[in-house]
MIKOLVO-568625 format. One record per residue: residue number from 1; residue in one letter; x, y, z of N, C-alpha, C in turn. Coordinates in steps of 0.02 Angstrom, whole numbers. Last residue first. Example, Ala and Ser with C-alpha at 12.3 -4.5 7.8 and 13.67 -1.06 7.14 Angstrom:
% MIKOLVO-568625
NODE  resi  resn    n.c1    n.c2    n.c3   ca.c1   ca.c2   ca.c3    c.c1    c.c2    c.c3
NODE     2     S     642    -112     354     684     -53     357     645       2     394
NODE     1     A     660    -284     390     615    -225     390     660    -165     390
END
This chain:
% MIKOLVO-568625
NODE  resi  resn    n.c1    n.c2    n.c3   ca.c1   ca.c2   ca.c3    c.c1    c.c2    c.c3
NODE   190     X    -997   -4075    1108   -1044   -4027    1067   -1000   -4030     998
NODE   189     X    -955   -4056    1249    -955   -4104    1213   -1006   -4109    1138
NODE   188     X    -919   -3910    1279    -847   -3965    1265    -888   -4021    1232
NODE   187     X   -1048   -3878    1304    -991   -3841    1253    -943   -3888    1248
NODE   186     X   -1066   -3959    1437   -1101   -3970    1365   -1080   -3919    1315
NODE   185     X    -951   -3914    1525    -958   -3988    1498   -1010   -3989    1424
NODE   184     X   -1027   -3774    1530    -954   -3796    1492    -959   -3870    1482
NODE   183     X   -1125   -3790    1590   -1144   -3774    1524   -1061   -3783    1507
NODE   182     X   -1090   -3841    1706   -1138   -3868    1674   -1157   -3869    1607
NODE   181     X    -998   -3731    1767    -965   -3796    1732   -1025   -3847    1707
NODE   180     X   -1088   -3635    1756   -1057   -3620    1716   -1030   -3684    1698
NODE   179     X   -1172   -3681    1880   -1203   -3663    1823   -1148   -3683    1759
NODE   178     X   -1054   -3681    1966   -1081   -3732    1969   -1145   -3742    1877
NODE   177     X   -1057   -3540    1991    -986   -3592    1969   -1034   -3660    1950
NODE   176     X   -1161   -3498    2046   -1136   -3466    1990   -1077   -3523    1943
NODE   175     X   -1158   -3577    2176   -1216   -3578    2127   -1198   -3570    2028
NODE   174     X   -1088   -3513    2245   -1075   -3589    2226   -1115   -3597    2156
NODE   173     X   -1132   -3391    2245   -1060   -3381    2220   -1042   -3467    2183
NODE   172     X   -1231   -3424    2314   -1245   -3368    2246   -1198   -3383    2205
NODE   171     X   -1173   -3468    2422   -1204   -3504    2387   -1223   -3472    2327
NODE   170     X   -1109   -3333    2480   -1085   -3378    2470   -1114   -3440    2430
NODE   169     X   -1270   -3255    2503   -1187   -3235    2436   -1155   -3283    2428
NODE   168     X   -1396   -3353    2529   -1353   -3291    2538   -1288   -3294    2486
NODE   167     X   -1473   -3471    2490   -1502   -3423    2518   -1448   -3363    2554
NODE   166     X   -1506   -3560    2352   -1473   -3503    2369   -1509   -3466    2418
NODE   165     X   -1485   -3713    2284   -1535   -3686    2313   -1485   -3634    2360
NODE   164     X   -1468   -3779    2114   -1432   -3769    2174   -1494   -3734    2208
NODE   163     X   -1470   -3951    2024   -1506   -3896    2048   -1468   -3867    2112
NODE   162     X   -1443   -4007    1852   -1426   -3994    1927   -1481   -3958    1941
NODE   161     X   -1466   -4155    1724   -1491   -4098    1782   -1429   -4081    1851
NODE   160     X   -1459   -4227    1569   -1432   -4212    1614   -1461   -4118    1671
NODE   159     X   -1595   -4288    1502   -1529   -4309    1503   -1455   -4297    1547
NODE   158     X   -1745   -4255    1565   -1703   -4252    1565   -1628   -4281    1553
NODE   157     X   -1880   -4332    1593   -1814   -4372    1543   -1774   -4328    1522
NODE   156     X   -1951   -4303    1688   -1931   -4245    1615   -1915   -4261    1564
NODE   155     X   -1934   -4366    1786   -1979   -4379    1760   -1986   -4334    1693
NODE   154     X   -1791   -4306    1817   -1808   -4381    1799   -1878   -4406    1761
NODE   153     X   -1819   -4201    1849   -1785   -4219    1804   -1768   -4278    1770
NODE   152     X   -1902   -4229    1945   -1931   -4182    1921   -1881   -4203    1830
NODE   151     X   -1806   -4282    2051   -1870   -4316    2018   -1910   -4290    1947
NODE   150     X   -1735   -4151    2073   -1711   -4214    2026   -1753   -4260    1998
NODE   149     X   -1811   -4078    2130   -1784   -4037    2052   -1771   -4115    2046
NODE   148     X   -1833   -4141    2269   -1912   -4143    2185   -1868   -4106    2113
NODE   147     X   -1702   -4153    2311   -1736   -4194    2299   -1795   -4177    2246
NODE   146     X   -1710   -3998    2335   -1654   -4048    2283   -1684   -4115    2253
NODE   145     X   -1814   -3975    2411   -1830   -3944    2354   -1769   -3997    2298
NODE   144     X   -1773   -4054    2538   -1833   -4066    2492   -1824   -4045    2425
NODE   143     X   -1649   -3988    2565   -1641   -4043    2556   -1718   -4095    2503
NODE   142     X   -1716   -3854    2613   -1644   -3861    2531   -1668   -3932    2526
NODE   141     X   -1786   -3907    2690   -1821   -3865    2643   -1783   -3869    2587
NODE   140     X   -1685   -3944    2795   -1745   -3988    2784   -1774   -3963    2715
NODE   139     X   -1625   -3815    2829   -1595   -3861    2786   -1641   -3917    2766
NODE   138     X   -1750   -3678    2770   -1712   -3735    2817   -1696   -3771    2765
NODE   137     X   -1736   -3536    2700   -1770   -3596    2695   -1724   -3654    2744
NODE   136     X   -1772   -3399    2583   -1750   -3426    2659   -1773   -3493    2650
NODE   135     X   -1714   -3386    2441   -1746   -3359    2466   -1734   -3413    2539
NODE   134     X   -1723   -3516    2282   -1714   -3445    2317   -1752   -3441    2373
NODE   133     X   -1662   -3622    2168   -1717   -3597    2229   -1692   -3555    2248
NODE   132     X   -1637   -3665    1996   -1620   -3635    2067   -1680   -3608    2082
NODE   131     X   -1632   -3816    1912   -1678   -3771    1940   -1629   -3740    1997
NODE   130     X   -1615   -3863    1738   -1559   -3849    1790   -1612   -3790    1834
NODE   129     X   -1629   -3989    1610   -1653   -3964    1656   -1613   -3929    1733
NODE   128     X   -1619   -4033    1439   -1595   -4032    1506   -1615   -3969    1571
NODE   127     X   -1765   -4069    1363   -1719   -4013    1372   -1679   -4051    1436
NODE   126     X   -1794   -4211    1251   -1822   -4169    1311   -1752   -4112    1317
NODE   125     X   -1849   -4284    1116   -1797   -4267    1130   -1823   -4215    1198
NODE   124     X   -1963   -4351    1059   -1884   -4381    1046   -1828   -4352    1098
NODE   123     X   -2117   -4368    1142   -2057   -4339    1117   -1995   -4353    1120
NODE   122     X   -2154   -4417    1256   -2207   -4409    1200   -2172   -4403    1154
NODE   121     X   -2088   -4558    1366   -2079   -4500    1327   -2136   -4514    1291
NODE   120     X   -2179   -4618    1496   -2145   -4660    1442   -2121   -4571    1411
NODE   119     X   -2196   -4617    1677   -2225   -4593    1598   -2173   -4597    1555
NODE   118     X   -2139   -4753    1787   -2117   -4661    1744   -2158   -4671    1695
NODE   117     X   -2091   -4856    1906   -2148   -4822    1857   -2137   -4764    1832
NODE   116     X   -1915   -4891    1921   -1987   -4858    1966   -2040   -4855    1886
NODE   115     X   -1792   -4975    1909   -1854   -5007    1942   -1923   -4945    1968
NODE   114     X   -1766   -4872    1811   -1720   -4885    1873   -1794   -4911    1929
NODE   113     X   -1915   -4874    1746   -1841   -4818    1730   -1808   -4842    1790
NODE   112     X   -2030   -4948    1654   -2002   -4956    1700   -1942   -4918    1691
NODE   111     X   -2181   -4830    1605   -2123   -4883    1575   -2084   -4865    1623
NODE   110     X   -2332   -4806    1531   -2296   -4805    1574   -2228   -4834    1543
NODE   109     X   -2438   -4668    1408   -2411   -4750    1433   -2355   -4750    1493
NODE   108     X   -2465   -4543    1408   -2495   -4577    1462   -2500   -4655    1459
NODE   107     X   -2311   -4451    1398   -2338   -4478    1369   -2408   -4503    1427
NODE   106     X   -2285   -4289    1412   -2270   -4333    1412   -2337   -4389    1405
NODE   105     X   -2381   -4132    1405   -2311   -4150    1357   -2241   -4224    1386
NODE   104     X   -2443   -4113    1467   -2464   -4140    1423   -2396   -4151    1361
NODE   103     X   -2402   -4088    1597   -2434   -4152    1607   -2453   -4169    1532
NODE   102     X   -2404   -3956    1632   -2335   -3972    1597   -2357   -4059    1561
NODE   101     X   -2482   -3900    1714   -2503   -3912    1659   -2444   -3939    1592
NODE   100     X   -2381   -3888    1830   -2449   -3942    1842   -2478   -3937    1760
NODE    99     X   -2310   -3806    1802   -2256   -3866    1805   -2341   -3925    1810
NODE    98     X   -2377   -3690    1840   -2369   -3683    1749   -2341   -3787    1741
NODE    97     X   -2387   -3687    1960   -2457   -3706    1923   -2426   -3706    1857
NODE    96     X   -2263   -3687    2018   -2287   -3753    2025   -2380   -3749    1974
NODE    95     X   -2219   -3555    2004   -2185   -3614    1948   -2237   -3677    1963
NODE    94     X   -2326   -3479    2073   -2295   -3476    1999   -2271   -3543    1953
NODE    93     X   -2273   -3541    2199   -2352   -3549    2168   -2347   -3557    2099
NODE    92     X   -2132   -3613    2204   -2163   -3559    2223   -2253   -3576    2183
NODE    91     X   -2078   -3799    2240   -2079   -3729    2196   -2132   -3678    2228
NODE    90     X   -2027   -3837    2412   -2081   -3845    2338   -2065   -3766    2309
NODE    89     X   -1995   -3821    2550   -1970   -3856    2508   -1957   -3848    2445
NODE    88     X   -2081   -3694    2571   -2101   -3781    2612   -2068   -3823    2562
NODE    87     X   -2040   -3651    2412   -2100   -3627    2458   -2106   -3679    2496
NODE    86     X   -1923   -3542    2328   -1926   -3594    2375   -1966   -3592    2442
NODE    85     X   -1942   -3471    2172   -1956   -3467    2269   -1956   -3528    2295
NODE    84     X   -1855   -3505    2047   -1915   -3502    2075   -1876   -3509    2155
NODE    83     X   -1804   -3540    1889   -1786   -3501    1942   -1851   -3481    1974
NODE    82     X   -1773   -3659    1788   -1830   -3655    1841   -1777   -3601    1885
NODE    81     X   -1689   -3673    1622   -1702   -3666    1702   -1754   -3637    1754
NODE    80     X   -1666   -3819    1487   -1712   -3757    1540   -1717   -3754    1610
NODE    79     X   -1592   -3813    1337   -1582   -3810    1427   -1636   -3778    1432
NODE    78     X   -1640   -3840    1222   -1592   -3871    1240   -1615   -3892    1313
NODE    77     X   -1837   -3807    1199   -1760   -3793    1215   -1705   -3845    1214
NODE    76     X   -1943   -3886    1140   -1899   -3860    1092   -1836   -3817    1129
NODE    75     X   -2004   -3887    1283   -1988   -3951    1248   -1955   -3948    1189
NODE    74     X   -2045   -3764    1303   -1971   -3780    1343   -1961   -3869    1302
NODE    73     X   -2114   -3711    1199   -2058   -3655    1223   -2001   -3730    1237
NODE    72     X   -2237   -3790    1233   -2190   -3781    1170   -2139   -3764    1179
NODE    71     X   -2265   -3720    1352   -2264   -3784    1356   -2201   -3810    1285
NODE    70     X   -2295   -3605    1298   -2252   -3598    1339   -2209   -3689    1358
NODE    69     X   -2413   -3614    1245   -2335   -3584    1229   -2283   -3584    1265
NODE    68     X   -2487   -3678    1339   -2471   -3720    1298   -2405   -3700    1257
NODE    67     X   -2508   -3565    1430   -2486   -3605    1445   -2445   -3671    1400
NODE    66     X   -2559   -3440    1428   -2514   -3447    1387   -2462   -3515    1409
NODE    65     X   -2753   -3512    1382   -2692   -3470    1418   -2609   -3476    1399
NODE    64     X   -2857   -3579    1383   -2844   -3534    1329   -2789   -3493    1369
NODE    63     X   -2896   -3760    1406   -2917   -3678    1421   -2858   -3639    1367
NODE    62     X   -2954   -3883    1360   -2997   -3839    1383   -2974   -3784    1390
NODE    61     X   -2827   -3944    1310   -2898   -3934    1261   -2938   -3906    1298
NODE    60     X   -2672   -3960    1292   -2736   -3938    1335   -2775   -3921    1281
NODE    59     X   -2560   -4047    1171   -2587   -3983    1200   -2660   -3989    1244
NODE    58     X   -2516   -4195    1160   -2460   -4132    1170   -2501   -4046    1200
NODE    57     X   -2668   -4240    1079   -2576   -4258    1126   -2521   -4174    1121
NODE    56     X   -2800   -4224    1132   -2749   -4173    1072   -2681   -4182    1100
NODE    55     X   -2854   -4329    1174   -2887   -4292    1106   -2855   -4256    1080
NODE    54     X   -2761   -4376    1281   -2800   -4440    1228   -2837   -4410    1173
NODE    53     X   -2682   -4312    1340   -2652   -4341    1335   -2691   -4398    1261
NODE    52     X   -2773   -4189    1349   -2699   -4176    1334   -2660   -4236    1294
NODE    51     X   -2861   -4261    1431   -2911   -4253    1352   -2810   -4219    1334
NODE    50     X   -2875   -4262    1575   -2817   -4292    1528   -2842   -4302    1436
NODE    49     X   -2920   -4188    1655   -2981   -4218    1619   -2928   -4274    1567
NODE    48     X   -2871   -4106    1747   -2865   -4174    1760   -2903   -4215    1714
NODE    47     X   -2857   -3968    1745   -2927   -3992    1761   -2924   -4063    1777
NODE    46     X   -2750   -3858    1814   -2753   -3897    1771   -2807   -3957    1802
NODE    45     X   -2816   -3681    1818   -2783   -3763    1843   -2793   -3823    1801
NODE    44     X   -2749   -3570    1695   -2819   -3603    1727   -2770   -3658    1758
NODE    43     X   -2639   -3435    1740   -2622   -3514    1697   -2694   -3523    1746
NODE    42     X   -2618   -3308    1791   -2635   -3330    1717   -2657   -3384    1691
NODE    41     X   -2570   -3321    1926   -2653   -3302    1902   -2666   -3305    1834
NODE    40     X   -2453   -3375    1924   -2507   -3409    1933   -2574   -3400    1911
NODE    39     X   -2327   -3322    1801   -2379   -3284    1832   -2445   -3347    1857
NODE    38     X   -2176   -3300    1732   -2232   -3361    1752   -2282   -3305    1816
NODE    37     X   -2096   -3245    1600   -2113   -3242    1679   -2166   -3282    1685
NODE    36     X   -1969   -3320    1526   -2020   -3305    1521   -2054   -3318    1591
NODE    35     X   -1834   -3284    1415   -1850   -3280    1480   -1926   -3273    1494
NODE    34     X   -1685   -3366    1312   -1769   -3325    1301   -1776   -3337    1386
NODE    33     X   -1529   -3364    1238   -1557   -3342    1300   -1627   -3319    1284
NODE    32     X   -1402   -3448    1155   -1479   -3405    1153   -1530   -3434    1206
NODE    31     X   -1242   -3434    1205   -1317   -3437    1218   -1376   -3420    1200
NODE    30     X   -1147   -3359    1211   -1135   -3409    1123   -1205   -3423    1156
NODE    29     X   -1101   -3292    1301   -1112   -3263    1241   -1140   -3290    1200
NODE    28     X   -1154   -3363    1463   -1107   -3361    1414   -1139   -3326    1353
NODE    27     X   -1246   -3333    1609   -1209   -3353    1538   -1186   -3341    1489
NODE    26     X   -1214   -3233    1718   -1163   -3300    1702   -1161   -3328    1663
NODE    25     X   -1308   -3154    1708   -1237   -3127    1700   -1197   -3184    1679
NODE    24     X   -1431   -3199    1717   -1414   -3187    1659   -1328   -3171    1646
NODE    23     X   -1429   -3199    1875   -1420   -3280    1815   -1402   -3252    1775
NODE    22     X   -1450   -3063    1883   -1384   -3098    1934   -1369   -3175    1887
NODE    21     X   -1570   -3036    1848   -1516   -3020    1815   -1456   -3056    1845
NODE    20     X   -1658   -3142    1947   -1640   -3150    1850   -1583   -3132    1816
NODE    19     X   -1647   -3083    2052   -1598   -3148    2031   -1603   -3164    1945
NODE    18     X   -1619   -2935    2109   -1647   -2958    2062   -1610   -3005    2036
NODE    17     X   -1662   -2891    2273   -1606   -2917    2205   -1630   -2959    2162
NODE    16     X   -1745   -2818    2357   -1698   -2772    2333   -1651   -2804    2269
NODE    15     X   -1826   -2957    2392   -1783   -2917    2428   -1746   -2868    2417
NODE    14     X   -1829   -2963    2235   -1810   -3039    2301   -1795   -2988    2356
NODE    13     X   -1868   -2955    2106   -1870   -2916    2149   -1892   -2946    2201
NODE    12     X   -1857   -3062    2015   -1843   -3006    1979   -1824   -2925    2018
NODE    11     X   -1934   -3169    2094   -1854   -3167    2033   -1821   -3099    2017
NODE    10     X   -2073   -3156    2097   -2016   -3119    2145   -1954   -3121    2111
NODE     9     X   -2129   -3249    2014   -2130   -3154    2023   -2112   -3123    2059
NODE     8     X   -2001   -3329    1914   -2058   -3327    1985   -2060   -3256    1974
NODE     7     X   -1974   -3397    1747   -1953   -3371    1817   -1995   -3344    1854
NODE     6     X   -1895   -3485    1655   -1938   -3486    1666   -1926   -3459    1738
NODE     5     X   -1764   -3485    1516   -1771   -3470    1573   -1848   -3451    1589
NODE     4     X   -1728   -3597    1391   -1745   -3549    1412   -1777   -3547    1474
NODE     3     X   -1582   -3581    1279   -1596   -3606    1364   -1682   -3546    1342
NODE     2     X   -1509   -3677    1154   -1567   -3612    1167   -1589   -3642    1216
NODE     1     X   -1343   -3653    1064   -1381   -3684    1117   -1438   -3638    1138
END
């Protein structure tokens, strides 16, 4: 199975803890594990010119960043997890400019999913999707961020998503368990 982990520039150094390493502990051996830091100031914005969707399906045609590898990266994973800051709800800067050029790796036909409008798939097959948040945040803020990881997973065509949102040990601890029986159900059905 090949996860790969996409992560904020705090992830690594949250206050003295480094949540990357704290994820990496929990998975399992049989994982191939890739990790790739997300940096806002790298990725150009995404221009809206949708030339992604109608001159070069699947890749950006104006800019030159490591965006499109990256783009590749997670549509050839199994699993991929969003470890990011929990900012007014919403992903951190980081994750939310790499998640805005993500736009070229679905389709720009529509199609009805549980009575709503959704972009149709570009691709046979999508990653499952599992985001943790970090860091302070009202219950209003958990309750947002759960909500957009699932939309998020929905609009992914994700096959199967969680998301936990951690802001001290005891939820670290939920968190951890919660990961593991995600990836056990998909070892058992494999």
């Amino acid at each position: 199975m090949d996860v790969l982990i996409l992560y904020d520039s705090t992830a690594t150094n949250d206050e003295g803890v480094n949540r990357l390493a704290l994820l990496l502990e929990v998975m399992d051996s049989n994982i191939n594990v890739q990790t790739v830091a997300l940096d806002w100031k790298k990725f150009k914005p995404c221009a809206g010119c949708f030339g992604c969707w109608v001159k070069t399906p699947g890749k950006c045609v104006i800019t030159k960043d490591e965006a499109n590898d990256i783009s590749r990266k997670l549509v050839n994973a199994d699993t991929v997890i969003l470890l990011s800051r929990v900012t007014y709800g919403g992903y951190s800067p980081d994750t939310k400019a790499f998640l805005d050029r993500f736009i070229c790796n679905i389709s720009p036909f529509f199609m009805i999913k549980s009575h709503e409008m959704h972009h149709q798939k570009r691709y046979a097959k999508y990653p499952d999707l599992v985001s943790f948040g970090y860091g302070d945040m009202t219950e209003q803020e958990k309750k947002t961020f759960l909500e957009l990881c699932e939309r998020n997973a929905l609009n992914l065509h994700s096959r199967r998503h969680a998301a936990f949102t951690v802001c001290n040990p005891i939820e670290g601890m939920q968190a951890a368990i919660g990961l593991r029986e995600f990836f056990g159900k998909e070892v058992v059905s494999k």
